[in-house]
N, C-alpha and C positions, 0 to 999 in steps of 0.2 A: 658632529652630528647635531644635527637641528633638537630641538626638543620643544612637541609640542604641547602648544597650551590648552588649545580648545579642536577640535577636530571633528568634524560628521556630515555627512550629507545630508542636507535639508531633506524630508518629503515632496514632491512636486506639487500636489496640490492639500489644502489645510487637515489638522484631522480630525474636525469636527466640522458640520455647517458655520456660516458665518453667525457671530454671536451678534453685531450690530452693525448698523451702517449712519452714515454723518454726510450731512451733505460739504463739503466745501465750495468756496469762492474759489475766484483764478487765484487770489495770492496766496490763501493758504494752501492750494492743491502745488502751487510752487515751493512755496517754503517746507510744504511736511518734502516733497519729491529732492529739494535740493537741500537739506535740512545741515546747517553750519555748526563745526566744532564738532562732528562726529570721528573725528583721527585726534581726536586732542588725548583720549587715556590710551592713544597705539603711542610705546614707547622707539623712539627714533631707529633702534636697533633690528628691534622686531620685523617679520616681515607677515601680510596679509594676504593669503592664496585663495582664491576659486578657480574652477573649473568650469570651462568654458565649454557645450555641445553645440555645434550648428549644424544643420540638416537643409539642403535645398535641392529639390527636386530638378530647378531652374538653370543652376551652377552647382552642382555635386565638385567640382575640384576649389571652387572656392572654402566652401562651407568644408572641407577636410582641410584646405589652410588655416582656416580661423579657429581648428576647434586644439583643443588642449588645457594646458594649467596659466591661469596668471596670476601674476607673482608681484606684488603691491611692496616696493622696499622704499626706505626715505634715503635724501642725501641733504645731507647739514653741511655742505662746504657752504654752502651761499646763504640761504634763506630756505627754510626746511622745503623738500622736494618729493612730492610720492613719484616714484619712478615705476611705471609698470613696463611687465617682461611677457611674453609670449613662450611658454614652453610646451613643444610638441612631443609624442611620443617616439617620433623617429631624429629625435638630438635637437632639430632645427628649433630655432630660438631666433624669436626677433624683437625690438624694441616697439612699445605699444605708445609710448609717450613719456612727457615729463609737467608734474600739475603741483599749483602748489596746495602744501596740506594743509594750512591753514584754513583754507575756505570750508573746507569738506572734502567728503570721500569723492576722489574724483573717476570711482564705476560707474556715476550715474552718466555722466558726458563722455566716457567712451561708450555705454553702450549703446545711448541713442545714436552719435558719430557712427557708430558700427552700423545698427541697423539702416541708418540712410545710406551710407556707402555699399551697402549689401542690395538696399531693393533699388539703389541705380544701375546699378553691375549686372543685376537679373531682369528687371522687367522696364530698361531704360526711363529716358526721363531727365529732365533737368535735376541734378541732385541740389541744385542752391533753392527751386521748388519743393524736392523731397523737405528737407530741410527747413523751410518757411515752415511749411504745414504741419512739423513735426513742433516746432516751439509754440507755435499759436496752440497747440492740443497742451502744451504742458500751461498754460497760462487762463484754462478753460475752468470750469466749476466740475466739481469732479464729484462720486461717493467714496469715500473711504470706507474699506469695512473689517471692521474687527476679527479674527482669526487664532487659529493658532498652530503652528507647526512641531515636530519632532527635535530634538540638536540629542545627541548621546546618552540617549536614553530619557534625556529632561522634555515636557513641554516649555512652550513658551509660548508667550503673548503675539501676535503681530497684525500689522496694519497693512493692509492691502489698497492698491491704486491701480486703475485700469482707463488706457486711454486709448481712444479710436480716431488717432487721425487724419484718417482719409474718409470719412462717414458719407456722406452724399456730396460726396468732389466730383465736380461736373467732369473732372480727366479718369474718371472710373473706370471707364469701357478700356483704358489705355494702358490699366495698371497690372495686367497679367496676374488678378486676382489680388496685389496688396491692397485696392482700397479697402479690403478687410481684413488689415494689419492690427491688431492686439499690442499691447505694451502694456503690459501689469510689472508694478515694482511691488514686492513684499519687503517689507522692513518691522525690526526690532530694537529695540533700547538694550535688550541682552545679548546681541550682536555685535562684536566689535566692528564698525564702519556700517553699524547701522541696516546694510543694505542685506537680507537674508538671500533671495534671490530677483531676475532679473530675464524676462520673457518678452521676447516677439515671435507672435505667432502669425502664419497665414492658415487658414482651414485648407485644405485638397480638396477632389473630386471623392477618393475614397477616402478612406479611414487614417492613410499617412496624410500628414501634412507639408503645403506644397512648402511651405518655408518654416523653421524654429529653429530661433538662438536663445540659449537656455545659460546662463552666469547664474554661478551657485557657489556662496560662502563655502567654504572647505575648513581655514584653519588661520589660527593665529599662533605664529610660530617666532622663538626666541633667536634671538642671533645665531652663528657657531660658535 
């Protein structure tokens, strides 16, 4: 039996107003986003879970594919290795990749990978365009702003990022509503890997929204 360390579902959004906002350049809004050495205190054994929800009005059988637990475990035969898992609530399990941990936590590049493979599959489109458009947004001047979320009963500190990469993209009328795609990354220092949670949103006509993929820390948990 696993024994966990740290365990709780984030808040979705902060729970106070935001306490401050900073403006960043493209490389710092890079480096805080892709921020290195955040798996360095996750001991090789351990393993790092979130929970994954996706919602698509566009593709309903996709978005119940993608949604479930993922499962962050290393492997040290070669050169240390985050391996992530896909676990679903009806058994199915599948392999999400293999990154190495050295660099950082690598949630932040499958969920961008995710959401471009998700708004090619719904609202077509060249996805090596999706994808262009998604890196030039991570490499743009951004606001960071100051927050703070809930973890088991503790507050905590964290730094919020929100980017709009399809903002007045001349293929707008083409995008089946993502050119107004959302990508907010929330992260902490009190977090292990960093990354608290992890959102792409499209707004709907009503009150649902036509698109959300929601990755949210859950647990840091010890071998068996």
């Amino acid at each position: 039996m696993r024994n966990t360390l740290i365990a709780a579902l984030f808040l979705a959004i902060p729970l106070t107003p935001a306490l401050a906002a900073e403006q960043l350049d493209g490389k710092a809004t890079y480096d805080l986003l892709f921020r290195e050495h955040t798996l360095d205190d996750v001991e090789p054994g351990q393993t790092l879970t979130y929970t994954r929800a996706v919602s698509n009005t566009l593709n309903p059988a996709a978005a119940e594919r993608d949604s479930g637990q993922i499962e962050m475990s290393f492997d040290k035969e070669r050169a240390l290795m985050a391996v992530l898992e896909l676990k679903r609530e009806d058994d199915k399990h599948r392999g999400l990749g293999r990154f190495p941990a050295s660099v950082g936590n690598p949630m932040i590049m499958f969920f961008y990978e995710s959401v471009v493979r998700d708004m090619a599959e719904s609202a077509g489109g060249s996805p090596f365009y999706i994808r262009n458009r998604v890196k030039d947004s991570l490499v743009k001047s951004s606001e960071v702003i100051a927050g703070e979320a809930e973890v088991d009963g503790k507050v905590i500190p964290t730094q919020s990022v929100t980017l709009r990469p399809f903002e007045n993209d001349p293929n707008a009328d083409r995008m089946k509503g993502f050119d107004e795609l959302e990508l907010e990354v929330v992260m902490s220092d009190e977090v292990p890997g960093w990354y608290v949670s992890l959102t792409a949103s499209v707004p709907g006509e009503g009150k649902a929204p036509t698109y959300l993929s929601e990755i949210d820390f859950r647990a840091l948990e010890a071998a068996q």
